[in-house]
C-alpha positions as CSV (number, residue, x, y, z in Angstrom):
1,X,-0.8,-2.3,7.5
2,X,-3.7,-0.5,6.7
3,X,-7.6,-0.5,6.8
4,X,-8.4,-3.8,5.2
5,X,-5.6,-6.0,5.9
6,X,-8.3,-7.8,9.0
7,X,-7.0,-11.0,9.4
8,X,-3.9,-12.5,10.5
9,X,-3.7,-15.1,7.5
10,X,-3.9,-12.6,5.2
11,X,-0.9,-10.9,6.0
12,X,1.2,-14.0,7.7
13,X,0.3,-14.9,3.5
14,X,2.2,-11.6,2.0
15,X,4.6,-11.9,4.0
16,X,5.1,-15.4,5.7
17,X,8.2,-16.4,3.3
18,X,10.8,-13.6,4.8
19,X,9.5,-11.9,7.5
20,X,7.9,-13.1,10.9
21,X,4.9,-10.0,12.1
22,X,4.3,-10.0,15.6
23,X,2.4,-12.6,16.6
24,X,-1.0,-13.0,18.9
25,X,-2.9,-15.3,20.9
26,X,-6.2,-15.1,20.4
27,X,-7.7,-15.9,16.9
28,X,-10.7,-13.7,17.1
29,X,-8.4,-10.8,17.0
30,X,-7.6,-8.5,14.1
31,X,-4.5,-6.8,13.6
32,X,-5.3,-3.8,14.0
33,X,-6.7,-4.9,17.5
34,X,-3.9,-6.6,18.6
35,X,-1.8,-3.7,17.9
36,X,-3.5,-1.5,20.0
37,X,-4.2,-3.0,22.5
38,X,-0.6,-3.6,23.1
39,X,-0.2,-7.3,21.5
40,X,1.0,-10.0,23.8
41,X,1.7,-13.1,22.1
42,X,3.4,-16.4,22.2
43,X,6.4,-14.9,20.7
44,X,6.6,-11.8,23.1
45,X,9.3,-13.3,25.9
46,X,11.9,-13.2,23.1
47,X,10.7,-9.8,20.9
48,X,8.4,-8.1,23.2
49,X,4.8,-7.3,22.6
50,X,3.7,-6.5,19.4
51,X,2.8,-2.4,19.7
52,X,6.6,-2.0,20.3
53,X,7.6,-3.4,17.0
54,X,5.0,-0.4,15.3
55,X,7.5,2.3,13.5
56,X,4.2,5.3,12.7
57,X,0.3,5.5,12.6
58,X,-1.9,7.5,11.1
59,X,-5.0,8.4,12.8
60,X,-7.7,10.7,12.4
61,X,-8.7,12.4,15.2
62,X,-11.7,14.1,17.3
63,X,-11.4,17.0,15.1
64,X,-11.0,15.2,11.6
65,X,-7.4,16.0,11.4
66,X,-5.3,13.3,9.9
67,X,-2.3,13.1,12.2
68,X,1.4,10.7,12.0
69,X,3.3,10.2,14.2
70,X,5.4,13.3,14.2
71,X,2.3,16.1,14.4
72,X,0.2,13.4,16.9
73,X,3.2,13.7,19.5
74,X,5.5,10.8,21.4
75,X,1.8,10.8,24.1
76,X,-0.7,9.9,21.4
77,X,1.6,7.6,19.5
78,X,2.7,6.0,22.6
79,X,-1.6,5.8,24.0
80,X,-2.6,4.5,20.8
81,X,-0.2,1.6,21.3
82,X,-1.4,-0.4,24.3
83,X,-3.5,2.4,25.6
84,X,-7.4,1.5,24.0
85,X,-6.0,2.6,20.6
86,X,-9.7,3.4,19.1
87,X,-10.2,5.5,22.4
88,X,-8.3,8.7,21.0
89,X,-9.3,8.3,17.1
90,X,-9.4,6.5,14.2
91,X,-6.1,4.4,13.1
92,X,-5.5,4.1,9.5
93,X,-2.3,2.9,8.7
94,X,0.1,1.5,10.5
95,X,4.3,1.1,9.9
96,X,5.5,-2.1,11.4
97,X,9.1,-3.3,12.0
98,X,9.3,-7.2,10.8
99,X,11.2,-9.3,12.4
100,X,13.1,-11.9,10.6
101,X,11.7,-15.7,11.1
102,X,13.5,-17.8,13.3
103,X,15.1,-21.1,11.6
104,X,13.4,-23.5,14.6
105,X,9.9,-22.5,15.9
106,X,8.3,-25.3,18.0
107,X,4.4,-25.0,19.0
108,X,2.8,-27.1,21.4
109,X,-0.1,-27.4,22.9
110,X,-1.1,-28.8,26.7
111,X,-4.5,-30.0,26.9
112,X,-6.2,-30.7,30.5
113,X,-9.9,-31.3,32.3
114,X,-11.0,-29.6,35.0
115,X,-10.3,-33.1,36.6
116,X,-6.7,-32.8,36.3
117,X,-6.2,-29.4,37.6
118,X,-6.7,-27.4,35.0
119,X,-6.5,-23.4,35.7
C-alpha cells in the first residue's frame, strides 16, 4: 500500500480475487487510517486487528529522514500501528500480510429504533 491507494474499493478491486486485506468498519475511513489507528473490523475476532497483519512502513519523519522498519526501531513501528500513526511522521508505504479469503463469509445486518431498544 502506498500514498494513493485511498479507498477500500480500490484495493479490495486489485486484490479481491485471491487475497482477503484486513477489513474495517467504518466506510469513511481510508486505509491508511485504518491502519494506524490500529484497525478493528468485522473480521478481527478471527485474524485480529488490522495493524498486526502490517509486515514494514516507511515514514518520513520530524527530521525528514525517510525511515523502515529496521532504522525506525520495534517503538516507532509498533506506535505507528495503533498509536495515532500521523502523530510521529509521515507514512508512505506500507507492507501488508494478506490473508487468504475464506470459502463462506456471511454479512448481516440488525436494524432497530430507539423504540425497540436500540443502544
Amino acid at each position: 500500500m502506498q500514498i494513493g491507494i485511498i479507498e477500500w474499493k480500490q484495493l479490495l478491486l486489485l486484490l479481491f480475487s485471491t487475497h482477503l486485506p484486513k477489513d474495517r468498519v467504518c466506510p469513511t475511513v481510508g486505509v491508511g487510517g485504518h491502519f494506524s489507528r490500529g484497525g478493528y473490523g468485522m473480521m478481527s475476532q478471527k485474524f485480529g486487528i488490522a495493524a498486526d497483519n502490517i509486515i514494514d512502513a516507511k515514514l518520513i519523519d520530524g527530521n525528514g529522514k525517510i525511515q523502515d522498519r529496521e532504522s525506525m526501531g520495534e517503538d516507532l513501528f509498533w506506535a505507528i500501528r495503533g498509536g495515532g500513526g500521523t502523530t510521529f511522521g509521515l507514512i508512505v508505504s506500507c507492507k501488508v500480510k494478506l490473508l487468504d479469503i475464506p470459502k463462506k463469509v456471511t454479512l448481516f445486518n440488525v436494524e432497530r429504533t430507539l423504540e425497540q431498544n436500540a443502544t
